[in-house]
PDBQT receptor file of N, H, CA, C and O in Angstrom, charges set to zero:
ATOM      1  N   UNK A   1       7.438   1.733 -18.821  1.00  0.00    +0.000 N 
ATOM      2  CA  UNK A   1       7.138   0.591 -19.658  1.00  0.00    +0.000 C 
ATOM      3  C   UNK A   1       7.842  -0.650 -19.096  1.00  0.00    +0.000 C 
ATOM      4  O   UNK A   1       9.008  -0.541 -18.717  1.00  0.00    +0.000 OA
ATOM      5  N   UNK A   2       7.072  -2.058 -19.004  1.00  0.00    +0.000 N 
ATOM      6  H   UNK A   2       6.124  -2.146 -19.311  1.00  0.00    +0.000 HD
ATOM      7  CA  UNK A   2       7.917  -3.014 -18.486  1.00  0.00    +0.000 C 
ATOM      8  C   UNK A   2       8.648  -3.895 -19.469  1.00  0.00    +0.000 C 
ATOM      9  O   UNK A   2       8.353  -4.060 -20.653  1.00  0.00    +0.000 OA
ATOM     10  N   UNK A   3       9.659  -4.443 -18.789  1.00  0.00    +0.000 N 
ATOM     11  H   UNK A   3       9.898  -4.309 -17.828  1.00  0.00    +0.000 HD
ATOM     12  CA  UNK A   3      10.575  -4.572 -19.729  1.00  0.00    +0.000 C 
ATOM     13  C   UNK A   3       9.447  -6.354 -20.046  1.00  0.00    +0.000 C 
ATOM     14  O   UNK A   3       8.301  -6.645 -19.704  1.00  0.00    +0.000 OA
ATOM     15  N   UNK A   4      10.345  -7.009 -20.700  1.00  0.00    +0.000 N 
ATOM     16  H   UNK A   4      11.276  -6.772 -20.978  1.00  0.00    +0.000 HD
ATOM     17  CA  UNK A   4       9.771  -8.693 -21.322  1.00  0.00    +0.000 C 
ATOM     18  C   UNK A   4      10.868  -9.504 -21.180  1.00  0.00    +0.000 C 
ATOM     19  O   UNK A   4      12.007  -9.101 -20.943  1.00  0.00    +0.000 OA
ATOM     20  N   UNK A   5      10.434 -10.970 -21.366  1.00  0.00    +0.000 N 
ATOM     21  H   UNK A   5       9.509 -11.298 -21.558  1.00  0.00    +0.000 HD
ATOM     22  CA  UNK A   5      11.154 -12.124 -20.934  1.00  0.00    +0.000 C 
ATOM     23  C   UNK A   5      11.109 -13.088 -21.667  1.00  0.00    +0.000 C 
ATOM     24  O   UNK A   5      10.390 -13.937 -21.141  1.00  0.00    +0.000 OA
ATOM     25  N   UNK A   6      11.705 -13.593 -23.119  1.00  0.00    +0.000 N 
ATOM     26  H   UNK A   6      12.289 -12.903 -23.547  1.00  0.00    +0.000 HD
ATOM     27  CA  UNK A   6      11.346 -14.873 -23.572  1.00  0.00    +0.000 C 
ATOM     28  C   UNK A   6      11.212 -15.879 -22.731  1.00  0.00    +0.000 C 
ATOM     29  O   UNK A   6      11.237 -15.718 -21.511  1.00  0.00    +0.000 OA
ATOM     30  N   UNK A   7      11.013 -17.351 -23.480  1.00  0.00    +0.000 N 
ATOM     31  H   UNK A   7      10.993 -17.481 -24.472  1.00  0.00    +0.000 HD
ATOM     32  CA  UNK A   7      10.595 -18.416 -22.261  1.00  0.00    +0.000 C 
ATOM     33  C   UNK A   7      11.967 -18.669 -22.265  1.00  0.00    +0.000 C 
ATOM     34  O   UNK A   7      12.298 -18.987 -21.122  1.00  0.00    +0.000 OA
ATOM     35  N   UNK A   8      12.752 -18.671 -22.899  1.00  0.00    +0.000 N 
ATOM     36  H   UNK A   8      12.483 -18.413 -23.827  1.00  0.00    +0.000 HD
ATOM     37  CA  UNK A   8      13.951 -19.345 -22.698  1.00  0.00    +0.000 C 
ATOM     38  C   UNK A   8      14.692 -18.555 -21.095  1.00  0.00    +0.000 C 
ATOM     39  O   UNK A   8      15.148 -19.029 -20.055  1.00  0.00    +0.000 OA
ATOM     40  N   UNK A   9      14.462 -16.970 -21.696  1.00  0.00    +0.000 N 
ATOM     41  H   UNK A   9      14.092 -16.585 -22.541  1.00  0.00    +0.000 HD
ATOM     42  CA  UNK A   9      14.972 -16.321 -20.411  1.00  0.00    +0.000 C 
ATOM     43  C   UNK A   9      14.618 -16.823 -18.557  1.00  0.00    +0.000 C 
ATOM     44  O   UNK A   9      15.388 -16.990 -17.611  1.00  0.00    +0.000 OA
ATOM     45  N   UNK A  10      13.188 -16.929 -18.670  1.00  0.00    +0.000 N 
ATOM     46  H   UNK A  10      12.562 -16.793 -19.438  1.00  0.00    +0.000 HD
ATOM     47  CA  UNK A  10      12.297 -16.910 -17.988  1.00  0.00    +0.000 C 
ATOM     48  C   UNK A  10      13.354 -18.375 -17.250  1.00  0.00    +0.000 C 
ATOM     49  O   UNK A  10      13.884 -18.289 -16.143  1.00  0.00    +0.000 OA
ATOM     50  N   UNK A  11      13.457 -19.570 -18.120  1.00  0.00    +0.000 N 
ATOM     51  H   UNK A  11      13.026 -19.640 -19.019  1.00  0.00    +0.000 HD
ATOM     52  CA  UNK A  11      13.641 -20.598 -17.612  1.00  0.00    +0.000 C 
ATOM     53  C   UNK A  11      15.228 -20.425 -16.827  1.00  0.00    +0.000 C 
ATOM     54  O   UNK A  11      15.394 -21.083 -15.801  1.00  0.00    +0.000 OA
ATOM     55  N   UNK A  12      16.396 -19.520 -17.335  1.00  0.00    +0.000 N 
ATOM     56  H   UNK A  12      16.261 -18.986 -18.169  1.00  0.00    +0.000 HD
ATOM     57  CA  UNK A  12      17.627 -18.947 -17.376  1.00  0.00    +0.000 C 
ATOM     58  C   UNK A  12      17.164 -18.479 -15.788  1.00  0.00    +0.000 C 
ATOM     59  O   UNK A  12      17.478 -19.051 -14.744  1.00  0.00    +0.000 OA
ATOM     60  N   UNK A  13      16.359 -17.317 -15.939  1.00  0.00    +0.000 N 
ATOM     61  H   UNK A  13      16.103 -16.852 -16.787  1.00  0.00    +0.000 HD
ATOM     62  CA  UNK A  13      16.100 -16.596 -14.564  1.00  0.00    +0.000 C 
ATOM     63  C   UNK A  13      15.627 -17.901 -13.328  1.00  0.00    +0.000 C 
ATOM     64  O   UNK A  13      16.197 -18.212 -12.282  1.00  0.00    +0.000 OA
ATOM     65  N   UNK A  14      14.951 -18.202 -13.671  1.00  0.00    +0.000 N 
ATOM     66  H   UNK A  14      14.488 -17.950 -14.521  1.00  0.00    +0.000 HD
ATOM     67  CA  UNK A  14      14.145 -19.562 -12.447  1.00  0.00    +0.000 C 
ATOM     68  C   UNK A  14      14.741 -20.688 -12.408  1.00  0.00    +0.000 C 
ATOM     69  O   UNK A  14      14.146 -21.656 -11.933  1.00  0.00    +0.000 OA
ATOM     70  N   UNK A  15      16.077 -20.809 -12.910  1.00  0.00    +0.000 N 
ATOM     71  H   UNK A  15      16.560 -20.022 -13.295  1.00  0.00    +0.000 HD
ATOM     72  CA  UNK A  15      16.656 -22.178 -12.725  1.00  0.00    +0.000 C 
ATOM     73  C   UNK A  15      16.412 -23.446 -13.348  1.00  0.00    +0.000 C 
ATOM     74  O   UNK A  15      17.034 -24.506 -13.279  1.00  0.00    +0.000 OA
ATOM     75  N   UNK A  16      15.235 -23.070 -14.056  1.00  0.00    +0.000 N 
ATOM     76  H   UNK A  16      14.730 -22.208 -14.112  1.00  0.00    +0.000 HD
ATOM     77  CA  UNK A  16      14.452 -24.183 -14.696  1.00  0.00    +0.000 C 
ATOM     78  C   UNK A  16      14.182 -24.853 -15.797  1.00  0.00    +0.000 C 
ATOM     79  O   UNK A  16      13.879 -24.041 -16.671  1.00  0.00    +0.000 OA
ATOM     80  N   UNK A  17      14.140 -26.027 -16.215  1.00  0.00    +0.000 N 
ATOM     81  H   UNK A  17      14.386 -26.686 -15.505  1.00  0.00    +0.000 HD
ATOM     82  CA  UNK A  17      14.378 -26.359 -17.633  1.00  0.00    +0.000 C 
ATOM     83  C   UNK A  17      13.270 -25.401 -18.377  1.00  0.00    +0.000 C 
ATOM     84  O   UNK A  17      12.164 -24.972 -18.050  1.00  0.00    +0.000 OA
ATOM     85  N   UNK A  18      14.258 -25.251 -19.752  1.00  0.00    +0.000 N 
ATOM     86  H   UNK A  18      15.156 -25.600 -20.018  1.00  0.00    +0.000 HD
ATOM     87  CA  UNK A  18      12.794 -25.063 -20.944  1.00  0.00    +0.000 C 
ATOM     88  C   UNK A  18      11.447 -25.298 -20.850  1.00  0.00    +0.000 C 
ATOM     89  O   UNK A  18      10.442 -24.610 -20.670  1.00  0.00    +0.000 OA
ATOM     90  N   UNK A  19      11.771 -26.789 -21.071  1.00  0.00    +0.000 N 
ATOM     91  H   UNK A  19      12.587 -27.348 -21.217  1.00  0.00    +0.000 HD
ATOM     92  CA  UNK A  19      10.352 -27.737 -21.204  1.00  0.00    +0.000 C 
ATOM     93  C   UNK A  19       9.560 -27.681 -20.009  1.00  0.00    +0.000 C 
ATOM     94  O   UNK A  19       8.395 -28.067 -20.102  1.00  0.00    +0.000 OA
ATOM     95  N   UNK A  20      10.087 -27.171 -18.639  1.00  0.00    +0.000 N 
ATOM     96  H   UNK A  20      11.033 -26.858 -18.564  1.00  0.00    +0.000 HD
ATOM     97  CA  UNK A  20       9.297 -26.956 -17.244  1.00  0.00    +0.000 C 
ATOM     98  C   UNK A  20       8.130 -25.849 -17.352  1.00  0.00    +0.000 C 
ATOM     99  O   UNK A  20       6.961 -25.784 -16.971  1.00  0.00    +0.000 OA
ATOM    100  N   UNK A  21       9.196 -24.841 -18.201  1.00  0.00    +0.000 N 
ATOM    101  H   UNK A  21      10.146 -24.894 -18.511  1.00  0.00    +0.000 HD
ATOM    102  CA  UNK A  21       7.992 -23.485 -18.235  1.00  0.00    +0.000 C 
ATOM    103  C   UNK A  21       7.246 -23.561 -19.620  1.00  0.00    +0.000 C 
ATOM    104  O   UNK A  21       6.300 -22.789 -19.777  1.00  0.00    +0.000 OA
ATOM    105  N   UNK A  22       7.487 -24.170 -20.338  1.00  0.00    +0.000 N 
ATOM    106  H   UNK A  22       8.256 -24.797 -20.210  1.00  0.00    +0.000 HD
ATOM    107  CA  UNK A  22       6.770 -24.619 -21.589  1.00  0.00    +0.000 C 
ATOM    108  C   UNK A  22       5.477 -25.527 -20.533  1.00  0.00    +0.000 C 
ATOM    109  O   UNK A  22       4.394 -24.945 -20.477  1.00  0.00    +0.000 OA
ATOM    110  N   UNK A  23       5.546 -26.339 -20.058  1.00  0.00    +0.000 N 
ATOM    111  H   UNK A  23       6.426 -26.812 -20.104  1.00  0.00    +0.000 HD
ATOM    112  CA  UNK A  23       4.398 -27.011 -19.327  1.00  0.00    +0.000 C 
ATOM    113  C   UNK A  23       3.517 -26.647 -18.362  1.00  0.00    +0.000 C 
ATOM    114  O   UNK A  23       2.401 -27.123 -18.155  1.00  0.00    +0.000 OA
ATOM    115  N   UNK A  24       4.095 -25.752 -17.766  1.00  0.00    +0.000 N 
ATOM    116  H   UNK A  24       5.002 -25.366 -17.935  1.00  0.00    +0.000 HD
ATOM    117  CA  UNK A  24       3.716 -24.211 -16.973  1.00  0.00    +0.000 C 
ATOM    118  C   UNK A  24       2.654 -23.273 -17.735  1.00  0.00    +0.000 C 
ATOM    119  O   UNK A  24       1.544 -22.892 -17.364  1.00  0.00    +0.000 OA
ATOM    120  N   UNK A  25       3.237 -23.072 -18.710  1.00  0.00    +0.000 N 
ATOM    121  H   UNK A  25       4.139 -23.381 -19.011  1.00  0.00    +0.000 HD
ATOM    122  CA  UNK A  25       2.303 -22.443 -19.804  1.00  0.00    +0.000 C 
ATOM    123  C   UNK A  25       0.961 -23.059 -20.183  1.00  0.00    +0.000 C 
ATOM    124  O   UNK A  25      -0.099 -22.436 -20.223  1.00  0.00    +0.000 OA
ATOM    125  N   UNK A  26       1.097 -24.129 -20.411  1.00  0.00    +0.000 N 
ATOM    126  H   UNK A  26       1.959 -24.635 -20.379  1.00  0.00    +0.000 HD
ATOM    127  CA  UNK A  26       0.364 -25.374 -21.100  1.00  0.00    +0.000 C 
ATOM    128  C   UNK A  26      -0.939 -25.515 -19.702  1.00  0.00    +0.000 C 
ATOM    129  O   UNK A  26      -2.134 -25.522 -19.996  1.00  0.00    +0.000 OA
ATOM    130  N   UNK A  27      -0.648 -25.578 -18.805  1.00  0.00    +0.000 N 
ATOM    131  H   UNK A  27       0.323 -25.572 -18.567  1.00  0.00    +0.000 HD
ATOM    132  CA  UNK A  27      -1.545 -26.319 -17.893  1.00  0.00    +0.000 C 
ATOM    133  C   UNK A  27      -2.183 -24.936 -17.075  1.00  0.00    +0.000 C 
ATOM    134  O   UNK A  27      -2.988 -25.062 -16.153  1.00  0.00    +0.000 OA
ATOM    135  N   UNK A  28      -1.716 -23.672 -17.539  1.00  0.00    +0.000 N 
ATOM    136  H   UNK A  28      -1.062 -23.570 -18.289  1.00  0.00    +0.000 HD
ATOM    137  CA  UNK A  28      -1.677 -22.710 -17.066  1.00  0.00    +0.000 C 
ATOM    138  C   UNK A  28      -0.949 -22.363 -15.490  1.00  0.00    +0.000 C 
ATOM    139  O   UNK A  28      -1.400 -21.332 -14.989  1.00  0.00    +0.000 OA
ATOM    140  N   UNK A  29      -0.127 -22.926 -14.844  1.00  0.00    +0.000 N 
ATOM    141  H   UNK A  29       0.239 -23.763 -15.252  1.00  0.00    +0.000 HD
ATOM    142  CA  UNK A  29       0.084 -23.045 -13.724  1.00  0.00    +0.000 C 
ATOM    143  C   UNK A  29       1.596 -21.485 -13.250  1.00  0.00    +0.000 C 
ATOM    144  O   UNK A  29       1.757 -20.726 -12.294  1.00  0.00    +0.000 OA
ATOM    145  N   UNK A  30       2.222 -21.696 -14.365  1.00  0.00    +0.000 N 
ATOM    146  H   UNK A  30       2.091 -22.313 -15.141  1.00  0.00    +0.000 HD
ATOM    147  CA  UNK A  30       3.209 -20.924 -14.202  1.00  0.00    +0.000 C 
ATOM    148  C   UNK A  30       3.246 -19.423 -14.218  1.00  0.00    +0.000 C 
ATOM    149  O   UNK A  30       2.132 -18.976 -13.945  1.00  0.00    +0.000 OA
ATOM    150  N   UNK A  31       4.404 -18.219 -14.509  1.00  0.00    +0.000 N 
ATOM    151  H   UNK A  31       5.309 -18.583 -14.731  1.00  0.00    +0.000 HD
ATOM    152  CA  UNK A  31       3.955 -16.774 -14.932  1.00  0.00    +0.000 C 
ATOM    153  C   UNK A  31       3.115 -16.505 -16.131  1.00  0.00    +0.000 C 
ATOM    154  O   UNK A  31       3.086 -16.959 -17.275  1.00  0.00    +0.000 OA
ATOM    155  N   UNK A  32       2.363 -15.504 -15.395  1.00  0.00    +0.000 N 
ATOM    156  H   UNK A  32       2.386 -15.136 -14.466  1.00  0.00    +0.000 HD
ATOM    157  CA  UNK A  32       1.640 -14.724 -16.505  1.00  0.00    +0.000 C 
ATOM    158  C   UNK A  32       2.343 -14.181 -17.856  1.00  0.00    +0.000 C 
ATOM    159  O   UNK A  32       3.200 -13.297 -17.882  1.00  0.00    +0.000 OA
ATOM    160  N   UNK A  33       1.704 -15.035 -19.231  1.00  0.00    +0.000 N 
ATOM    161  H   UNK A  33       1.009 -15.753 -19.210  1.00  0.00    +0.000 HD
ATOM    162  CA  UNK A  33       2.587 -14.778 -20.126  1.00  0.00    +0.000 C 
ATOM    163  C   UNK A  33       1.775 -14.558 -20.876  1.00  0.00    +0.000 C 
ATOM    164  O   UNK A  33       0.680 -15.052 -20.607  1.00  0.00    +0.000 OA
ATOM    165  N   UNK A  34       1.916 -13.484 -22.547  1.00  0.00    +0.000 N 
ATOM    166  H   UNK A  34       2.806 -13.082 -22.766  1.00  0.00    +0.000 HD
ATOM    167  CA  UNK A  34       1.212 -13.626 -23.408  1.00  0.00    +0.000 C 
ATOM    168  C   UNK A  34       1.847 -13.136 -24.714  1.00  0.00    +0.000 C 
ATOM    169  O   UNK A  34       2.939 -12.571 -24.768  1.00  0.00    +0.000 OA
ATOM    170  N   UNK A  35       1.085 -13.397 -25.724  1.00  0.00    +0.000 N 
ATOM    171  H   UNK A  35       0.198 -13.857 -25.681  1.00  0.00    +0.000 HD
ATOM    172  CA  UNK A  35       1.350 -14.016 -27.291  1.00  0.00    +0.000 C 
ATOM    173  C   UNK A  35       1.721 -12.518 -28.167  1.00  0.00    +0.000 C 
ATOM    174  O   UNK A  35       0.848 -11.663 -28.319  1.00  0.00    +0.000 OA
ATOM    175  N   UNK A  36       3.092 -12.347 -28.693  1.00  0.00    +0.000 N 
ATOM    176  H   UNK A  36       3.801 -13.041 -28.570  1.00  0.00    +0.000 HD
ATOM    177  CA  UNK A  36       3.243 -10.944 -29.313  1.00  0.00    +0.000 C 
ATOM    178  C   UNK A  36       3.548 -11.592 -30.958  1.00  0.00    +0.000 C 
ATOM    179  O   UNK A  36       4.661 -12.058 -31.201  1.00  0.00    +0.000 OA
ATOM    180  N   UNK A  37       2.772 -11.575 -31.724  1.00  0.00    +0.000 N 
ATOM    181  H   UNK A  37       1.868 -11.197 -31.527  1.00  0.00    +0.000 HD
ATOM    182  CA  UNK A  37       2.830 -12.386 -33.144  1.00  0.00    +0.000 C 
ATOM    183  C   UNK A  37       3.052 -14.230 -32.565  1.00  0.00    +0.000 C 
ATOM    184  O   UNK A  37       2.267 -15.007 -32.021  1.00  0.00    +0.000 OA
ATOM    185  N   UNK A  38       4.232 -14.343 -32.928  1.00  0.00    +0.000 N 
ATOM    186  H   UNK A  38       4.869 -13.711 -33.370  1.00  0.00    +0.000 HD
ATOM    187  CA  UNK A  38       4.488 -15.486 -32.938  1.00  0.00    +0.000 C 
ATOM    188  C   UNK A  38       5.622 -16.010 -31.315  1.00  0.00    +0.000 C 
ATOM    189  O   UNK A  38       5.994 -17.163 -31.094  1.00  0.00    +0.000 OA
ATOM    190  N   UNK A  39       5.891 -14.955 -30.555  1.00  0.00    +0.000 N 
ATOM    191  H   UNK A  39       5.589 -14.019 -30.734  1.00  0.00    +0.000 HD
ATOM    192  CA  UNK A  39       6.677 -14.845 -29.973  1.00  0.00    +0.000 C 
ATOM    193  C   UNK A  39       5.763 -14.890 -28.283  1.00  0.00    +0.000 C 
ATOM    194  O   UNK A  39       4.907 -14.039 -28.040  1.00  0.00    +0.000 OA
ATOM    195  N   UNK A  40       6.008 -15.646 -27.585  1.00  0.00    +0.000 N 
ATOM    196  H   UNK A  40       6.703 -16.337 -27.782  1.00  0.00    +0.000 HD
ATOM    197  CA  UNK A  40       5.372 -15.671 -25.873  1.00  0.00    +0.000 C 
ATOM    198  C   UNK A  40       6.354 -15.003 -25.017  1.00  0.00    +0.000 C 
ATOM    199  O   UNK A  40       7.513 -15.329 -24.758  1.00  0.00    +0.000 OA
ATOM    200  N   UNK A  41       5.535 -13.828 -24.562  1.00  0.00    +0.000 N 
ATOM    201  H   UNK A  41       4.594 -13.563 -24.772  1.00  0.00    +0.000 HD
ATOM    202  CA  UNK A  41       6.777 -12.892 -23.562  1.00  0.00    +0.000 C 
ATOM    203  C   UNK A  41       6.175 -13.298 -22.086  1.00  0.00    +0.000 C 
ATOM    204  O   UNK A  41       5.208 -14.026 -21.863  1.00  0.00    +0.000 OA
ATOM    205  N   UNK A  42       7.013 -12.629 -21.154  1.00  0.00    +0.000 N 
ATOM    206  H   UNK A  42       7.798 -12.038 -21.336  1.00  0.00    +0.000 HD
ATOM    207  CA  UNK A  42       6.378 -12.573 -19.771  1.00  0.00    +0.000 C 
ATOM    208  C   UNK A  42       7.323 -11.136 -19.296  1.00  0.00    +0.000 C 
ATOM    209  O   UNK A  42       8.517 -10.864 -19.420  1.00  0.00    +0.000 OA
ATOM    210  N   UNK A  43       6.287 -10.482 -18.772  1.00  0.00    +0.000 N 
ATOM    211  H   UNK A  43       5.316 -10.703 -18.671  1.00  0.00    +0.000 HD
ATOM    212  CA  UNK A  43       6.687  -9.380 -17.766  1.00  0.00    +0.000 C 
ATOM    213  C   UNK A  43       7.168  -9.697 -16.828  1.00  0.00    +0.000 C 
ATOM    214  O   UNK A  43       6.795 -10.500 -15.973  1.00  0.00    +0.000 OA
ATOM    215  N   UNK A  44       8.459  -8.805 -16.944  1.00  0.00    +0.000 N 
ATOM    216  H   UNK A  44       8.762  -8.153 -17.639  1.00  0.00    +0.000 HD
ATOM    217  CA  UNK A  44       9.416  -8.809 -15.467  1.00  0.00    +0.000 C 
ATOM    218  C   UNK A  44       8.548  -8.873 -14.142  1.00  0.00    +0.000 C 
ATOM    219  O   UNK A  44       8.888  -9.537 -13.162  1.00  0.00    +0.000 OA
ATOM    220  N   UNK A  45       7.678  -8.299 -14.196  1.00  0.00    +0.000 N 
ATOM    221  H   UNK A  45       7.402  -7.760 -14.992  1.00  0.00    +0.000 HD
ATOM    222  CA  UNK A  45       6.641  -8.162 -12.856  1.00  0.00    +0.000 C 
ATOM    223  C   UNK A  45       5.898  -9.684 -12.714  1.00  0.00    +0.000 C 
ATOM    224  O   UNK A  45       5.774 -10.354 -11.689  1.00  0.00    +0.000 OA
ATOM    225  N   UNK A  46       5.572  -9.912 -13.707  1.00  0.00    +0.000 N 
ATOM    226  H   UNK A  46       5.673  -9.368 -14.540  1.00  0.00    +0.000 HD
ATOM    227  CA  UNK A  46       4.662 -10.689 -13.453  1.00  0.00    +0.000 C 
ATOM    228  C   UNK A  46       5.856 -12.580 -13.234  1.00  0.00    +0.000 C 
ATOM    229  O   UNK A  46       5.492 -13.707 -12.896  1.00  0.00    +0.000 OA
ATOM    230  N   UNK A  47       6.903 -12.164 -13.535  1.00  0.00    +0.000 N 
ATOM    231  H   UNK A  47       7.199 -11.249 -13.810  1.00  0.00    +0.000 HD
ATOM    232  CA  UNK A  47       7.885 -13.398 -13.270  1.00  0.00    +0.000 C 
ATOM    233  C   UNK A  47       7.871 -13.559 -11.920  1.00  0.00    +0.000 C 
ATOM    234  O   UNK A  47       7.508 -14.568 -11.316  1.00  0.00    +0.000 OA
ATOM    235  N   UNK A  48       8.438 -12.126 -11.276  1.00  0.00    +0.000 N 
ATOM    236  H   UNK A  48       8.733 -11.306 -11.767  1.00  0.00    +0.000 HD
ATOM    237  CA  UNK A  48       8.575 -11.826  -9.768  1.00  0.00    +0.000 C 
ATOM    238  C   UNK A  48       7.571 -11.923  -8.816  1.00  0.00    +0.000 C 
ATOM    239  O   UNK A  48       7.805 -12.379  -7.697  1.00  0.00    +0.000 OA
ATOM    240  N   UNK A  49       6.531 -11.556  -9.139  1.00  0.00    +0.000 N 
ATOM    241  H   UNK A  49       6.340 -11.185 -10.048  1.00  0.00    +0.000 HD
ATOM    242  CA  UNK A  49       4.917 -12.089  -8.659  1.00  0.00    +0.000 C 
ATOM    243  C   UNK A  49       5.080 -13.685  -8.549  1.00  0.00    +0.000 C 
ATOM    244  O   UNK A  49       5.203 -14.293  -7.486  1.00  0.00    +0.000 OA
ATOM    245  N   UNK A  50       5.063 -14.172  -9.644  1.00  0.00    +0.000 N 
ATOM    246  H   UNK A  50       4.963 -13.678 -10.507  1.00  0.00    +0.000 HD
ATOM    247  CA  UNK A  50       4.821 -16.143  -9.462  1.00  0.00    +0.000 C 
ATOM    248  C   UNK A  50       6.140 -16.528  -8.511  1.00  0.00    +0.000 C 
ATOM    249  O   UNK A  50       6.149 -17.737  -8.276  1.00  0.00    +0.000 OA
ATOM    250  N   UNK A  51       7.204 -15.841  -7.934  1.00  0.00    +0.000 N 
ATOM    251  H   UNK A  51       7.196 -14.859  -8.125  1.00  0.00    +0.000 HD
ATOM    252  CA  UNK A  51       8.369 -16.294  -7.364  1.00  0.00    +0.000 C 
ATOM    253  C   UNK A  51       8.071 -15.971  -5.901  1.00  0.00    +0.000 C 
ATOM    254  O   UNK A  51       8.334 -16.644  -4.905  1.00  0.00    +0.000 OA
ATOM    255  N   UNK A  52       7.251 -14.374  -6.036  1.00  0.00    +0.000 N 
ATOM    256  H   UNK A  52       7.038 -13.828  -6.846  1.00  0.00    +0.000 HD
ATOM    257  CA  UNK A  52       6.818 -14.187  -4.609  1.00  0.00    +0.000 C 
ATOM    258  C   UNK A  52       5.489 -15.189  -4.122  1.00  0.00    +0.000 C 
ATOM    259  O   UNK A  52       5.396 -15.467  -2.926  1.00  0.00    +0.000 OA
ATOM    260  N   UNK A  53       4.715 -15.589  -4.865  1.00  0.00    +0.000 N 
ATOM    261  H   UNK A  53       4.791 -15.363  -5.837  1.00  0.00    +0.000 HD
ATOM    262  CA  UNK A  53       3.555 -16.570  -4.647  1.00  0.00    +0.000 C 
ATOM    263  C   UNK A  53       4.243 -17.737  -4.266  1.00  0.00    +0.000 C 
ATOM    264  O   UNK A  53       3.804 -18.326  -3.278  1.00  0.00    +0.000 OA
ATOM    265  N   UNK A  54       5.733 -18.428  -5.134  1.00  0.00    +0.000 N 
ATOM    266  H   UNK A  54       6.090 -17.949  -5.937  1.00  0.00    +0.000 HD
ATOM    267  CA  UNK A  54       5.820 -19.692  -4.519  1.00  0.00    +0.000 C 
ATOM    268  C   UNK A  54       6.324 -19.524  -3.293  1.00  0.00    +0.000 C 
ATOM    269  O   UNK A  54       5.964 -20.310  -2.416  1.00  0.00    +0.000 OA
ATOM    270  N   UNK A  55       7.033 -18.723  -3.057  1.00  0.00    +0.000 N 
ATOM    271  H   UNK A  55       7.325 -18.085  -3.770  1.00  0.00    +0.000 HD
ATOM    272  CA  UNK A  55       7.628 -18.405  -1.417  1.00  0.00    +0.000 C 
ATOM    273  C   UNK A  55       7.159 -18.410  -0.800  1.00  0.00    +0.000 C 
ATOM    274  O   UNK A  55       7.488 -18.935   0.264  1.00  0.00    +0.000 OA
ATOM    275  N   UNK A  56       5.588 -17.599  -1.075  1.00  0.00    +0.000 N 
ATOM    276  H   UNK A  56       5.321 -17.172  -1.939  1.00  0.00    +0.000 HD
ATOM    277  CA  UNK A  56       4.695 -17.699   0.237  1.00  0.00    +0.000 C 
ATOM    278  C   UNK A  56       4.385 -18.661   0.655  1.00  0.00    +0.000 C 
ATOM    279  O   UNK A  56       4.138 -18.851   1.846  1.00  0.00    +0.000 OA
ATOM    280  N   UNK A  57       4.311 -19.712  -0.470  1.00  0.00    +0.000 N 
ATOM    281  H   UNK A  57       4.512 -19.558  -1.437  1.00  0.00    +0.000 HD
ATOM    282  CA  UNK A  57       3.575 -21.215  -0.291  1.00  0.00    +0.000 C 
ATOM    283  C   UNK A  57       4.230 -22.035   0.127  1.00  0.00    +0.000 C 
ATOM    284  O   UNK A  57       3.751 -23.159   0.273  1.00  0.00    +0.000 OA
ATOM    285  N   UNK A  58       5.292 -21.817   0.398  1.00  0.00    +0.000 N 
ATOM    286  H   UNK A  58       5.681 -20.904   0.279  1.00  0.00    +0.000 HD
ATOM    287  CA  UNK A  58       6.697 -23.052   0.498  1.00  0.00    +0.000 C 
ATOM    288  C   UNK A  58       6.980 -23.884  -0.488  1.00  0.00    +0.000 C 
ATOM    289  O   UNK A  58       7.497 -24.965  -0.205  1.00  0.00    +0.000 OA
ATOM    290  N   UNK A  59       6.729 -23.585  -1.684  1.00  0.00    +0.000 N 
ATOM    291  H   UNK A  59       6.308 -22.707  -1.913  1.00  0.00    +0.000 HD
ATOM    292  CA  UNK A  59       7.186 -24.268  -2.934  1.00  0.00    +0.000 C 
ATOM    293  C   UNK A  59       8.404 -24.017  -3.333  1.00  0.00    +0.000 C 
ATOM    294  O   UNK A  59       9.153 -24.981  -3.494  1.00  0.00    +0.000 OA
ATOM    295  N   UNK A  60       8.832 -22.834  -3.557  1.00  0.00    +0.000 N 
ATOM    296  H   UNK A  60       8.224 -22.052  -3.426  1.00  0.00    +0.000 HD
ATOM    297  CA  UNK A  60      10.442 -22.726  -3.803  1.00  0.00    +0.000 C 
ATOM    298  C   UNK A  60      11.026 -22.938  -2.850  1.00  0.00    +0.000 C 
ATOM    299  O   UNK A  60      12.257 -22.899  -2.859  1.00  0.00    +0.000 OA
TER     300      UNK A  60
């Protein structure tokens, strides 16, 4: 089972403000995330995926 990531975490893990991956979300650009009641998780996998994609790209 994979583990989950609030956004707050998410932003903790990536260095990145709140409001960065809140806008990430929004424009769809950032990790694959989705809606558990009221709460937006992201899979550990799928964090590490969008980190290995920016690397490839020379974005990070």
């Amino acid at each position: 089972m994979s583990r989950y990531l609030t956004t707050e975490e998410v932003a903790l893990t990536l260095r990145t403000p709140l409001e960065t991956v809140r806008y990430w979300r929004h424009v769809g650009k950032g990790p694959k995330s989705f809606k558990l009641g009221r709460r937006v998780l992201y899979a550990i996998e799928d964090v590490e995926a969008f980190v290995q994609e920016a690397r490839k790209a020379g974005v990070a």
